[in-house]
Every structure is written in C-alpha cells, then in structure tokens.
N, C-alpha and C positions, 0 to 999 in steps of 0.2 A: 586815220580815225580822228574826233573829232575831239582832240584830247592835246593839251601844252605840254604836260610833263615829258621830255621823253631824254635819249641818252643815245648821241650820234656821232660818227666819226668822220672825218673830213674826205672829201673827193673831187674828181674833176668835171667838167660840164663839156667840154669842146670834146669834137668829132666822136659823136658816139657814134654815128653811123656810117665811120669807116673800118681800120684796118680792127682786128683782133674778133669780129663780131661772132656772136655763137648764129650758127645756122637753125631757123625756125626748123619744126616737120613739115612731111612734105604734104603739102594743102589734100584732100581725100573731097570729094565730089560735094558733101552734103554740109563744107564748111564754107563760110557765107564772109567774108570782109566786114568789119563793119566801120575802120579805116580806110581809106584806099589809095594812102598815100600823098595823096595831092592837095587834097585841099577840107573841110569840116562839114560836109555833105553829110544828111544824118545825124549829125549832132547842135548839140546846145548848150553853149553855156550859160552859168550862173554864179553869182557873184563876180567877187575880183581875181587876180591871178593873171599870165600872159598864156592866151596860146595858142599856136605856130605852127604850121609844116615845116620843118627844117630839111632838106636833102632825102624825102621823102620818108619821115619820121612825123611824129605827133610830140610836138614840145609843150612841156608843162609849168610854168613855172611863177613866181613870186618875188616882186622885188621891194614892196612896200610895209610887208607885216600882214598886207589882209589877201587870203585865202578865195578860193571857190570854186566849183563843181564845173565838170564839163559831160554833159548825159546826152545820151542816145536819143534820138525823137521816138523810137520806137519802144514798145512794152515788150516783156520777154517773159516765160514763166516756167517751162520744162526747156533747159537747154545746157549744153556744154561749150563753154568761151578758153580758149587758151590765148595769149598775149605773150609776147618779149617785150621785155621792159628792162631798162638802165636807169642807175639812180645818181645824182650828184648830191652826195652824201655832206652835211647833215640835213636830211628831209624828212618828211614824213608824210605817206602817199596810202592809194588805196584803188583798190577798182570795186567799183558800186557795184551791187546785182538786186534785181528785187527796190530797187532805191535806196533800202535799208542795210541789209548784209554789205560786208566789205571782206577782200581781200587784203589784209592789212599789210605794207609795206613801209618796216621801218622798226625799230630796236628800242624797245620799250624797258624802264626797269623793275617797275613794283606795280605789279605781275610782270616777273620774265617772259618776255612775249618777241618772237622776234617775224620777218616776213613771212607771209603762209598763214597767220594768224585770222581763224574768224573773229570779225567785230561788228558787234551792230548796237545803235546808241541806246543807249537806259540795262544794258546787258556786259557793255564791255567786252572780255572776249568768251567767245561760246565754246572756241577752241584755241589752244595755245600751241605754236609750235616753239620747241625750247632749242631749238637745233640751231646756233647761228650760221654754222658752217653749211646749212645748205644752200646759201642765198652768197653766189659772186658778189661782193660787191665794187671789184674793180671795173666789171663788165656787164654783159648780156646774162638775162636770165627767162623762166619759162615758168608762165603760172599758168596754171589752168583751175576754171573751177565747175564742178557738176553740179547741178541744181534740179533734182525731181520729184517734186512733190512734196515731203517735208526732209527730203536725204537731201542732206549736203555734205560736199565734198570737196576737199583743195588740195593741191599742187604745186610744190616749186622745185626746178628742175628735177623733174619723176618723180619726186618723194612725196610719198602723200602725209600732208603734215596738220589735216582738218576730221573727222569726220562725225559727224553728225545728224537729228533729228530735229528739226525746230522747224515748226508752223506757222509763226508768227508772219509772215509776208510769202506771199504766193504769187504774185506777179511783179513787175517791174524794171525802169529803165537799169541801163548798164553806165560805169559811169567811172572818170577817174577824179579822183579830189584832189586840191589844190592846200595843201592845209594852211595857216593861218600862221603868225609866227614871226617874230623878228627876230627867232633863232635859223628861219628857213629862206630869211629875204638872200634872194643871186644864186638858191639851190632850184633843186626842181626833179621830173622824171622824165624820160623820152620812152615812146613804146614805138617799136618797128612794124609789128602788127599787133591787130586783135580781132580775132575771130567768133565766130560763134555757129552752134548747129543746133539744131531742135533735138530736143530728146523724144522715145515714144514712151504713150504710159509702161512702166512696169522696169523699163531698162534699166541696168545697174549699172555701177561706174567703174572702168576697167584701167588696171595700171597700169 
C-alpha cells in the first residue's frame, strides 16, 4: 500500500525458488497464466524499482528508496486471481486489482493490519486481517482474491481474511507494487505464479 509507516521483521532474499517451496493447486482448465515464467510478456511497468525473472520467478524489488508498479496490459473486471508469493522481509508489497484495490502484503501497526488486508488509496483498509499467523513468513504463501461486481473477497493460505461490498472501481489492470522506502531498499517479493479466471455474472466465492 502506498503508505511509510509500517512495522517489519527481518528475512532472506536468496533461493526462493528452490528447496522448501509450498506447492501451488493444481491448474483447472479455465485458469489463464498471466506470468509465464520466462520472461514480462503482458506486463508493464511503472516507476522505479528492479524487476526480473529469476529461475523462472517474478522478482520484485528496490534498492534505491524509490518504489513502483508493475501492471498487466490487460483490464480485468469479474475475475478470480490466485498467486504464490515470498517476501524478503522488511517489505511492504501488494497486488493491484481493479488499479485501485490491493492485496495488501505486509504488517502494519496503527490500524493492526496484517497480509490479506484490503487497501485502496483515500480509504485505507476496507478490510483488515488481524491474524499474523496466517501468512508464512519464512516461505511460500497462497493469496487468492474474488472480485464480482461489488463483492470482494480475499485469501491467504485458505483463510479467507477480506470480505466485502465496495463499488468504487469496477474494472481494471492487475498489478504488483514496488513500495517506496529507504526502509525497504535490498528487500522485495518473488511470486512463482499468478493466475487468473473470469467469473460468470451472479457467481459466488467458494472456500
């Protein structure tokens, strides 16, 4: 989120995408890459920030103090995205939806907020997850988030820790942020996938 304040604990950066890794699910027909491992096809970035394919990962990261976006060329607007994502902790990350809406990724103190958090700017968080313990942060984790119509809804490993109604943004790119920070320069995040599928009108979001 797009926010200085925050309250992080130290971690490592090297081989995220080797041994100990949590296994994504298993891919179902109507889920669509929107990584593909190789290389930034599909996407765009903005502002500053570095970022990489590493050992067929999506590396995120900051070594300067200044922050920035990396978005999907595509619009998005009834859909369900799940990602694996690791964090080199102290960071503070996020995956866009709508442009607006975020996944917020990162341990916040005044509002208790921790990953799994919706945040969207001029709003802060719309929903707070207070649960630290459900975000690994020595490893691999699993967000997912459902977005249909004005229901939204978020995930981190299965726990659903969002849910809401907010109308405010209806379409839009998907996106991971790079935040800003001379508390976060040589940190960052790697995601091993990130997918996404269409929803149909009326569908609800299933745990």
């Amino acid at each position: 989120m797009k926010l200085s304040s925050v309250v992080v604990v130290a971690g490592m950066l090297a081989s995220w995408c080797g041994a100990g890794a949590v296994s994504a699910a298993e891919p179902a027909k109507d889920w669509v890459a929107l990584f593909n491992g190789k290389n930034l096809d599909g996407w765009k970035q903005q502002g500053g920030g570095i970022v990489k394919v590493e050992d067929g990962c999506l590396a995120c990261t900051q070594v300067d103090g200044k922050g920035g976006d990396l978005f999907t060329t595509n619009k998005y607007d009834n859909f369900e995205c799940r990602f694996t994502y690791k964090v080199n902790w102290p960071f503070n990350s996020g995956v866009w939806f709508r442009d607006e809406y975020q996944f917020d990724i990162l341990k916040y103190a005044n509002p208790v907020a921790f990953s799994g958090s919706l945040y969207c700017p001029g709003k802060l968080f719309i929903t707070k997850n207070a649960d630290e313990s459900l975000e690994n942060r020595d490893g691999w984790n699993e967000g997912r988030i459902f977005a249909n119509g004005d229901h939204l809804v978020l995930w981190l490993n299965g726990k659903r820790t969002g849910d809401c109604h907010d109308a405010s943004h209806a379409t839009g790119r998907i996106g991971v942020q790079i935040h800003p920070g001379d508390a976060f320069k040589g940190k960052g995040i790697t995601f091993k996938s990130i997918e996404v599928r269409p929803l149909a009108a009326g569908e609800e979001p299933k745990d």
